[in-house]
C-alpha positions as CSV (number, residue, x, y, z in Angstrom):
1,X,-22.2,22.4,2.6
2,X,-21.2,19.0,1.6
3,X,-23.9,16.5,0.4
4,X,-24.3,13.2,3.1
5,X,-24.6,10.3,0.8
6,X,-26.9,7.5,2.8
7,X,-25.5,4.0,2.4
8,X,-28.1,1.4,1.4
9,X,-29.1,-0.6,4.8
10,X,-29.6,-4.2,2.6
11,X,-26.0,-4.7,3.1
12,X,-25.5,-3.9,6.7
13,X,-25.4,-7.0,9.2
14,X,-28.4,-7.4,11.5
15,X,-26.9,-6.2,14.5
16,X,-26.8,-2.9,13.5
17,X,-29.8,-3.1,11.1
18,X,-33.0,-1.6,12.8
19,X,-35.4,-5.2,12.4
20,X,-38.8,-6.0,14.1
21,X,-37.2,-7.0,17.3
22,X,-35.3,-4.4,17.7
23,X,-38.1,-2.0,17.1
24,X,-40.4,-4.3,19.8
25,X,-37.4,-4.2,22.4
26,X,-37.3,-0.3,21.9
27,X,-41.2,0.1,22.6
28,X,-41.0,-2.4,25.3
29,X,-38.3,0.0,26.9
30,X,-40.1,3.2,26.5
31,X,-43.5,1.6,27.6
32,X,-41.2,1.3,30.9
33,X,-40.6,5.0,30.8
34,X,-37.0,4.6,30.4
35,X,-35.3,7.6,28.4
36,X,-33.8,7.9,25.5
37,X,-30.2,7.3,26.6
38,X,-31.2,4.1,28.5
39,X,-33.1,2.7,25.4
40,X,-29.6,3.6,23.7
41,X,-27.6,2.1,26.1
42,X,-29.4,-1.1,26.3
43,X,-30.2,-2.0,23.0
44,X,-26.3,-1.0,22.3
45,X,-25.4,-3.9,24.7
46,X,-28.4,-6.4,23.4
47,X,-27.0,-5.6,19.6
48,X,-26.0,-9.8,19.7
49,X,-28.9,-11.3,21.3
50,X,-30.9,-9.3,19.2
51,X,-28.8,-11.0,16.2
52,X,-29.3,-14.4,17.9
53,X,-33.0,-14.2,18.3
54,X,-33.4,-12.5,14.4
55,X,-33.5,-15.3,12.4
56,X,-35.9,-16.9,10.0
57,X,-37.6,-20.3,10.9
58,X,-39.9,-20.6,7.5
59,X,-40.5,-24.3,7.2
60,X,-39.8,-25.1,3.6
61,X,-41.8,-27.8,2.5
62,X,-42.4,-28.7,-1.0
63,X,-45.8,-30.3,-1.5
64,X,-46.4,-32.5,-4.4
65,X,-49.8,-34.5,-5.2
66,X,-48.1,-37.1,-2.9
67,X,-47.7,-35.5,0.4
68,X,-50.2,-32.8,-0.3
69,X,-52.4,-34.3,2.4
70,X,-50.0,-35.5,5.1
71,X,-48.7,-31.7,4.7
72,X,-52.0,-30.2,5.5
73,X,-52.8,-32.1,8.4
74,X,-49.5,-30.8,10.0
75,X,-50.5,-27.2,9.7
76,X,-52.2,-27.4,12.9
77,X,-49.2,-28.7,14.6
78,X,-47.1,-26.6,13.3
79,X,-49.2,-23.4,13.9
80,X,-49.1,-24.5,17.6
81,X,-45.7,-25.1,17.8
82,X,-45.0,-21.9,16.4
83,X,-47.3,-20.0,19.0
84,X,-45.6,-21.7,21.9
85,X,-42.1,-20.8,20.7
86,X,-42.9,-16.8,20.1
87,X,-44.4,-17.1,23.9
88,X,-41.3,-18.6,25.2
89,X,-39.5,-16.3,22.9
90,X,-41.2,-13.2,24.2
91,X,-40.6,-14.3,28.1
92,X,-36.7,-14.9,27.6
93,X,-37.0,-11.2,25.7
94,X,-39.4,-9.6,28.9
95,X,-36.4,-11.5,30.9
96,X,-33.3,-9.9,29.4
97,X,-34.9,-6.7,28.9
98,X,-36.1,-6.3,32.7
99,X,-32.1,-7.7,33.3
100,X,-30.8,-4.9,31.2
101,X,-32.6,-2.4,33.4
102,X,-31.3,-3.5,36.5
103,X,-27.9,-3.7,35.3
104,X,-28.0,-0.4,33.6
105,X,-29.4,1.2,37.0
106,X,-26.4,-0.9,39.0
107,X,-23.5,0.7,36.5
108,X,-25.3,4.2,36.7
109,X,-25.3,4.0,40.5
110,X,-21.6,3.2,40.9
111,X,-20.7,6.0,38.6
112,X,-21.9,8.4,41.5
């Protein structure tokens, strides 16, 4: 029996890479009792706006003896910015995932 040789994942682009979101659309799907082949299906066709949404927003900042206190009075601001954009984040996910559903249950039901 030949020996499968597993390809390192670093190198493989994020739509195919399994990431956070991915992993948080998937339990989001099966909290909905969808089945396997549905999560498949749907996270198949969300593969780019998973990609879109995947992305890192880290604030680089480089603080000196200067701006160290100017710098520190914006965390606040910053940490609520960052909590209103994951809650709009997760309601255009909630959105697209309930979307996906409904389309995936439109294309099963003209296949009968």
């Amino acid at each position: 029996m030949p020996t499968v040789i597993h390809f390192p994942t670093e190198n493989v682009p994020p739509a195919t890479q399994s990431c956070a979101l991915t992993e948080l659309i998937r339990d989001e799907l099966c909290h909905l009792s969808s089945n396997e082949y549905m999560v498949n299906c749907i996270l198949e066709r969300m593969k780019p706006f998973i990609a879109t949404l995947d992305c890192d927003l880290e604030l680089d900042v480089e603080i000196t003896s200067d701006n160290e206190a100017g710098v520190l009075q914006m965390i606040p601001a910053v940490q609520s910015l960052q909590s209103r954009f994951d809650g709009i984040i997760s309601e255009i996910i909630s959105e697209r995932i309930l979307h996906e559903i409904h389309l995936f249950h439109i294309e099963r039901a003209k296949k009968i």
